[in-house]
Residue, then its C-alpha position, 0 to 999 in steps of 0.5 A: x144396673x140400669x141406673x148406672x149405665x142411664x147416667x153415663x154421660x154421651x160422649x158428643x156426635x161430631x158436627x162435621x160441616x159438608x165439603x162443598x165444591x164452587x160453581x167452578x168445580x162442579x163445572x170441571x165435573x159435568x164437563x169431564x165425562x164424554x158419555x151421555x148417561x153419565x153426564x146426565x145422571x150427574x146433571x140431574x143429581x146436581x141440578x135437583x139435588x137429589x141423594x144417589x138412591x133417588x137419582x137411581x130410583x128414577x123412573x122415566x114418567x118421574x121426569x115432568x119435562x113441560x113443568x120443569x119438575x122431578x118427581x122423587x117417590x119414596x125417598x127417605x121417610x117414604x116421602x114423595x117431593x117435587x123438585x126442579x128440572x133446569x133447562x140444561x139437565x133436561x137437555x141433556x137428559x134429551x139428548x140421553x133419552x133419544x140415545x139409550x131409549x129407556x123403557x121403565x128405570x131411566x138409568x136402568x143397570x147391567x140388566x134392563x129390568x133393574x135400576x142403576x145400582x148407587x155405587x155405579x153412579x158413586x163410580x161414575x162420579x169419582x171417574x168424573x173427579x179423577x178427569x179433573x185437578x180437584x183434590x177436595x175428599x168429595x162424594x156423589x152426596x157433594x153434588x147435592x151438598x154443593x146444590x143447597x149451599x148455592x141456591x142458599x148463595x144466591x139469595x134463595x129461602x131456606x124454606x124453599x131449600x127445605x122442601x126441594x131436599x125433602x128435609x123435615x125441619x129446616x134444622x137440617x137445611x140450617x147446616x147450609x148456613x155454615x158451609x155458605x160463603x156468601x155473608x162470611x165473605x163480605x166480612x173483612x178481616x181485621x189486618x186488611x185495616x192495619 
């Protein structure tokens, strides 16, 4: 009975808007965690924007020191992208490789052969959350959620959003919009008038 099941309505897919911590939040995080290597893993997801799968992926030649660029190879839909580099994630990530020396991986895991496996980086981040009052339902992905809506804030182009996340239609980015504070909170509420 094709045609039966065919007419069925769909119920809708939820549109939840992501959660995003503030500047300061994010802040509390980075400052949270005395070791190194997670610092930096948690700099760079932030700083670049990038999904945990890639920030493990990361091998040390994807890291463009002199341009300020990573670059994330095969990412979601087999695509490559650049991305930007700030100076204070490259410091630290400095500071990271003069310390553990890595040889291929740049965050390897347990064995030196492998990379960083994505629930220790999402166990690094709820460790640096826990060191902190933050009571948001966050997640390592928050820092790459947070990362699109302040650039957004700042007065960034959604077209160049796009292309650091690696989203395929600015579709995708537009959700950015809605989480963004920076046009809503100049609108005044209409009881600030009574």
């Amino acid at each position: 009975m094709p045609k039966t099941i065919d007419d069925l309505p769909r119920p809708r897919k939820e549109k939840k808007l992501p959660v995003i911590l503030s500047r300061k939040d994010v802040r509390l995080i980075l400052e949270s965690t005395d070791n190194i290597k997670h610092k930096a893993i948690l700099m760079l997801t932030y700083s670049a924007g990038l999904r945990v799968s890639e920030v493990v992926k990361l091998k040390v030649e994807d890291v463009d020191a002199e341009r300020k660029l990573i670059h994330v190879k095969g990412a979601k839909g087999r695509k490559d992208r650049y991305t930007i580099l700030s100076d204070k994630a490259l410091k630290t990530l400095n500071l990271y490789l003069k310390t553990y020396q890595p040889k291929n991986w740049l965050f390897s895991g347990a064995k030196k052969t492998r990379h960083l496996s994505t629930r220790s980086a999402q166990r690094i981040f709820d460790n640096a959350v826990k060191n902190t009052d933050i009571k948001k339902d966050v997640s390592i992905h928050s820092l790459r959620h947070s990362f699109a809506t302040h650039l957004l804030e700042s007065g960034v182009d959604i077209r160049y959003i796009q292309e650091l996340l690696g989203h395929q239609s600015t579709k995708t980015t537009e959700i950015y919009t809605h989480a963004s504070t920076k046009n809503i909170g100049k609108i005044r509420s209409p009881l600030d008038d009574l």
